[in-house]
PANUVEX-439816 format. One line per 4 residues: number of its first residue (from 1); their letters; for each residue x, y, z of N, C-alpha, C. Coordinates in nm, 4 decimals, decimal comma. Layout:
BEGIN
NUM = a = X:Y:Z:X:Y:Z:X:Y:Z  ...
END
This chain:
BEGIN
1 = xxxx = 10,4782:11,0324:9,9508:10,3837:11,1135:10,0241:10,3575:11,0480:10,1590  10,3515:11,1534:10,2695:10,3542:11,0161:10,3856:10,1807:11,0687:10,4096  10,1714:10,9951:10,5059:10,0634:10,9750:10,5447:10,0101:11,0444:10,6466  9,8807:11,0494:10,6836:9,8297:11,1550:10,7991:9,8945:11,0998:10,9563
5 = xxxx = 9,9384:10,9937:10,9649:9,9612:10,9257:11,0782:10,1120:10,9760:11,1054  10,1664:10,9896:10,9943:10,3241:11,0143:10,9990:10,3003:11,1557:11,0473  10,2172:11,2070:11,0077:10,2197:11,3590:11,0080:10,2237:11,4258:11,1482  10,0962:11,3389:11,1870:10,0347:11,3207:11,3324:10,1394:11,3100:11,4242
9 = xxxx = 10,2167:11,2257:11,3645:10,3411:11,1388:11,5068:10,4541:11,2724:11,4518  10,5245:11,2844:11,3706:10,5293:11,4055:11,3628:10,5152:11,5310:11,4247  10,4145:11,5728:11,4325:10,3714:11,6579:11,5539:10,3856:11,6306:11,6556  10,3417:11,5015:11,7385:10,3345:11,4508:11,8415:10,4990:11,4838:11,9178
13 = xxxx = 10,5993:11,4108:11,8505:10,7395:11,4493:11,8032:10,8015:11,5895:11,8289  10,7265:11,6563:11,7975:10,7997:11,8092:11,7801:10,7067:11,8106:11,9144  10,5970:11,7951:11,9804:10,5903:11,8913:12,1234:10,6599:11,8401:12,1930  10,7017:11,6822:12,2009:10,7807:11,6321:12,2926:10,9527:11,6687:12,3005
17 = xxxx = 10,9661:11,7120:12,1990:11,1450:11,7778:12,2037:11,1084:11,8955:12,2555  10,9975:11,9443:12,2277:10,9537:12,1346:12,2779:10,9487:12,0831:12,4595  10,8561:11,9932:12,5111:10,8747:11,9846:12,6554:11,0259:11,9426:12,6950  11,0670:11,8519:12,6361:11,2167:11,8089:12,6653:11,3480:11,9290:12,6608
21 = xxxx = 11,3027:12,0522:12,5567:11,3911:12,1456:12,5399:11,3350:12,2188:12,7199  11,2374:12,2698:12,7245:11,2074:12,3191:12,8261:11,2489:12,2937:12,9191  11,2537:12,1463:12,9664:11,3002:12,0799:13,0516:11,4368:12,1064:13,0913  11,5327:12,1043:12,9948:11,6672:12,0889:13,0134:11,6875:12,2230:13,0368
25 = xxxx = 11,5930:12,3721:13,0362:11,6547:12,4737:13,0589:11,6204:12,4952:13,2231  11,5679:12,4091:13,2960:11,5296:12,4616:13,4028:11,6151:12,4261:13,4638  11,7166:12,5069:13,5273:11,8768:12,4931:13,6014:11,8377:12,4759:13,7540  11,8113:12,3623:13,8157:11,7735:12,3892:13,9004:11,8938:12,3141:14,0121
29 = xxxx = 11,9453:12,4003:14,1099:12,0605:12,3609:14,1875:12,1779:12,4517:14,1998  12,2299:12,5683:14,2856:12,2980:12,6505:14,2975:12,4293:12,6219:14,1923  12,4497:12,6921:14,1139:12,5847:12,7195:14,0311:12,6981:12,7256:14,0762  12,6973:12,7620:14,1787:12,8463:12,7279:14,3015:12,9823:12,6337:14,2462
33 = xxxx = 12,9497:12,5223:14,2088:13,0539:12,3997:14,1779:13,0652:12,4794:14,0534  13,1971:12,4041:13,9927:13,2315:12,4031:13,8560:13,1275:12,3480:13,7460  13,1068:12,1936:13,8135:13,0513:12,0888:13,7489:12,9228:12,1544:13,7217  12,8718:12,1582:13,8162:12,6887:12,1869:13,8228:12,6605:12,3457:13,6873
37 = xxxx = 12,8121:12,4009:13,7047:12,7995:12,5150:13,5848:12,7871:12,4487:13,4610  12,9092:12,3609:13,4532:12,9339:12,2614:13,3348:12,7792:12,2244:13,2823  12,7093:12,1109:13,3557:12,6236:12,0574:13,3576:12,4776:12,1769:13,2909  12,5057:12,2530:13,3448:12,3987:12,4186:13,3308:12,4027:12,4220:13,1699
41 = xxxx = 12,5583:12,4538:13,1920:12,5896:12,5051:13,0012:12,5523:12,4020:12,9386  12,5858:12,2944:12,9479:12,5828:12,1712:12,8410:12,3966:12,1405:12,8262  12,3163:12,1375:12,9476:12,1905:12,1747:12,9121:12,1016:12,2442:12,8190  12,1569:12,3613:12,8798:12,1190:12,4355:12,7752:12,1451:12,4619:12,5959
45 = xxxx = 12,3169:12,4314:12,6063:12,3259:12,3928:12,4802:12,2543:12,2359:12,3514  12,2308:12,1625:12,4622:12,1405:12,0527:12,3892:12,0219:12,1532:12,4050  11,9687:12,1670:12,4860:11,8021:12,2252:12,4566:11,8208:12,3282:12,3584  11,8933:12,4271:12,3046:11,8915:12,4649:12,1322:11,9218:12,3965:12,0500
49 = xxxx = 12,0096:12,2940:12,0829:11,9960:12,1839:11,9590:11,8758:12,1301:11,9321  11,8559:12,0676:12,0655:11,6623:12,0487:12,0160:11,5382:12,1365:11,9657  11,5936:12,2775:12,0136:11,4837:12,3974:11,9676:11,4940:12,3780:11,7802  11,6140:12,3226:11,7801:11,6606:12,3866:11,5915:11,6246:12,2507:11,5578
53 = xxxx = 11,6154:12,1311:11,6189:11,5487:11,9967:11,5321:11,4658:12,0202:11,5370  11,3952:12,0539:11,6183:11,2674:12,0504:11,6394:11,1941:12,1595:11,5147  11,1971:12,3142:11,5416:11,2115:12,3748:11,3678:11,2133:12,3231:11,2807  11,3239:12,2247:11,2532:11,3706:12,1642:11,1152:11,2211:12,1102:11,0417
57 = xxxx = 11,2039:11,9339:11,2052:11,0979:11,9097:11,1762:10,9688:11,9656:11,1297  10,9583:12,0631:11,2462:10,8470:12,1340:11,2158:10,7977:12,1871:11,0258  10,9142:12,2432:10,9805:10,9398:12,2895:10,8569:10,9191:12,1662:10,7467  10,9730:12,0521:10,7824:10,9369:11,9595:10,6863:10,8367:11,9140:10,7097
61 = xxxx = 10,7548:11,8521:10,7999:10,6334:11,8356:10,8064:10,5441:11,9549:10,7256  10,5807:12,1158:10,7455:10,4992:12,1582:10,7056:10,4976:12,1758:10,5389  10,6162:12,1622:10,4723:10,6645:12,1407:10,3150:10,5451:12,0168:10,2716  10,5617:11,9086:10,3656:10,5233:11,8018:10,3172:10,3629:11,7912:10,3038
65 = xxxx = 10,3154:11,8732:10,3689:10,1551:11,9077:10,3899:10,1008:12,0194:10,2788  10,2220:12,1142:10,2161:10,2106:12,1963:10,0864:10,2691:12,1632:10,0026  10,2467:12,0450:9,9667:10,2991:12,0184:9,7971:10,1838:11,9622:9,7263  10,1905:11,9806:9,6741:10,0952:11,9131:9,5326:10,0392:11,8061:9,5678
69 = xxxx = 10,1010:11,7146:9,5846:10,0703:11,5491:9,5732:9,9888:11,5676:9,7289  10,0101:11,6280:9,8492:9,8871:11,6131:9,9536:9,7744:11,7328:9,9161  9,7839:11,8252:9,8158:9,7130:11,8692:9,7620:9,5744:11,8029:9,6384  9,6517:11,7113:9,6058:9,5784:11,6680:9,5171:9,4717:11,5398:9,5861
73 = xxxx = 9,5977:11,4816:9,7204:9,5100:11,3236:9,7577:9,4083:11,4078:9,8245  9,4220:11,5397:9,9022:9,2743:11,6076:9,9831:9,1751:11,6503:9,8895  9,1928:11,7020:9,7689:9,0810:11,6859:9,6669:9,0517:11,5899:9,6062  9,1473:11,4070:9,5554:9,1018:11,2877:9,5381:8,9696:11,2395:9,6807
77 = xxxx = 8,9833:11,2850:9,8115:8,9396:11,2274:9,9151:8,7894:11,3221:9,8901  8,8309:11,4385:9,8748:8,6938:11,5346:9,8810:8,5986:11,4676:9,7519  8,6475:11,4906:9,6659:8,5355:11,4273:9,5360:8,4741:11,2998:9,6150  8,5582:11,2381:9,6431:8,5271:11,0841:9,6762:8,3957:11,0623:9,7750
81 = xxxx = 8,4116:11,1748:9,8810:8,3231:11,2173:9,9474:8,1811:11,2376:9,9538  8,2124:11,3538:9,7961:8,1199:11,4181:9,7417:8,0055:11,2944:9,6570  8,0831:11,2325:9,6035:8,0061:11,1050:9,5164:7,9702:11,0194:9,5850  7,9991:10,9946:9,7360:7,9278:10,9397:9,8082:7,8157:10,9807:9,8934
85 = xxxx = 7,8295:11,1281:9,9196:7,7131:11,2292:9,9558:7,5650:11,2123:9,8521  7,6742:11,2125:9,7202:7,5348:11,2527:9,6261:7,4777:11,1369:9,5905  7,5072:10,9936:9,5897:7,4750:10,8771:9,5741:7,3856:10,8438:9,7347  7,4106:10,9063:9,8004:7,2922:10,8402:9,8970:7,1924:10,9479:9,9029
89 = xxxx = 7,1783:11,0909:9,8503:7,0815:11,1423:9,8581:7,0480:11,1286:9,7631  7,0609:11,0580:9,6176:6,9562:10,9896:9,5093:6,9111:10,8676:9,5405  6,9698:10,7857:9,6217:6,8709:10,6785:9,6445:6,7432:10,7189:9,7830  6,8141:10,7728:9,8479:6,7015:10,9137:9,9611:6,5782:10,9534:9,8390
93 = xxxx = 6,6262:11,0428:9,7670:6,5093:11,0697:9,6674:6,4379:10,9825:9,6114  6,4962:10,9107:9,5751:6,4111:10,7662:9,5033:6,3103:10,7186:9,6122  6,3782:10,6721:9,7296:6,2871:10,6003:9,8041:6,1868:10,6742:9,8454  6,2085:10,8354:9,9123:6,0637:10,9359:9,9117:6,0195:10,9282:9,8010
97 = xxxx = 6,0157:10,9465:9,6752:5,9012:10,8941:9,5692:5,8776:10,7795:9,5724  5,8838:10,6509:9,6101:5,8525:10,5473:9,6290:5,7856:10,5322:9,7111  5,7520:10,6639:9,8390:5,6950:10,6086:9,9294:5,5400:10,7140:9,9143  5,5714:10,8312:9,8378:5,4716:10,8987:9,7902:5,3937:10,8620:9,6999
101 = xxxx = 5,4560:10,7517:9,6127:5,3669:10,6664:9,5151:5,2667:10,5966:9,5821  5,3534:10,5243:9,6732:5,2815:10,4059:9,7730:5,1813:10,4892:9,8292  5,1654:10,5939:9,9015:5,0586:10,6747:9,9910:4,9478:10,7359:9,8403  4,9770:10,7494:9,7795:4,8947:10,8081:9,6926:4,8100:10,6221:9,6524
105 = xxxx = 4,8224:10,5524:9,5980:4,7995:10,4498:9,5641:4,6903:10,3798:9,7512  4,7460:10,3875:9,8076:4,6735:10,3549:9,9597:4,5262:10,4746:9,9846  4,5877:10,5710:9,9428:4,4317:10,6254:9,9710:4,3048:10,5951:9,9299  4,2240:10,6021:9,9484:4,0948:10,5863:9,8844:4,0333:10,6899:9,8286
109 = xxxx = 4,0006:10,7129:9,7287:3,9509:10,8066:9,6045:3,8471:10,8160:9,6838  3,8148:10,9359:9,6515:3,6635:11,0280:9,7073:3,5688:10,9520:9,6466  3,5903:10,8849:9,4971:3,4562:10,8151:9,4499:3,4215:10,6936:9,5178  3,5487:10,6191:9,5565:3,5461:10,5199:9,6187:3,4528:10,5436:9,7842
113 = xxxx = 3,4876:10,6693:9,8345:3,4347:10,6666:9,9626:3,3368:10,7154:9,9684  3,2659:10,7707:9,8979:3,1153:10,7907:9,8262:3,0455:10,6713:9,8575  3,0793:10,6125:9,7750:2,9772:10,4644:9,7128:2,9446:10,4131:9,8129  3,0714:10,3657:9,8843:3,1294:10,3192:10,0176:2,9911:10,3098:10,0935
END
């Protein structure tokens, strides 16, 4: 299972062959010569080679993000979450009754402030 970082670079990966494909289609320099045609075609033919790696990638990255096993570590991570959510809002609760004990205990009873 790879990891979110792989995934990340991954992506990162596929826009940079997407600017690099782009790149190589922009023919820029009169077609006139043989060569500069040569040079045209052969451009362009790498920049669909890169359009179709780039796909490929794209496609396995996205396989690898729908299978099971990254299915399961995003619900291992979510619970994990969750039990850490709910463990600090029971000690949250605890300590507001601890502190409502304390204020109840600090006041002074009406009989007390009577006498007083």
């Amino acid at each position: 299972m790879k990891s979110q970082k792989t995934k990340v670079s991954y992506d990162k990966l596929c826009g940079v062959l997407a600017h690099l494909s782009t790149a190589l289609n922009l023919n820029l320099g009169d077609s006139e010569s043989k060569i500069t045609r040569q040079g045209i075609k052969f451009s362009n033919l790498f920049s669909l080679a890169l359009d179709d790696y780039r796909k490929g990638l794209e496609i396995i990255n996205f396989n690898d993000e729908a299978s099971l096993g990254a299915c399961l570590e995003l619900w291992s991570k979510y619970v994990e979450v969750e039990k850490e959510m709910l463990n600090k809002r029971t000690l949250l609760m605890i300590e507001y009754e601890n502190a409502n004990r304390n204020l109840d205990k600090a006041k002074i009873s009406r009989k007390e402030l009577v006498s007083a």
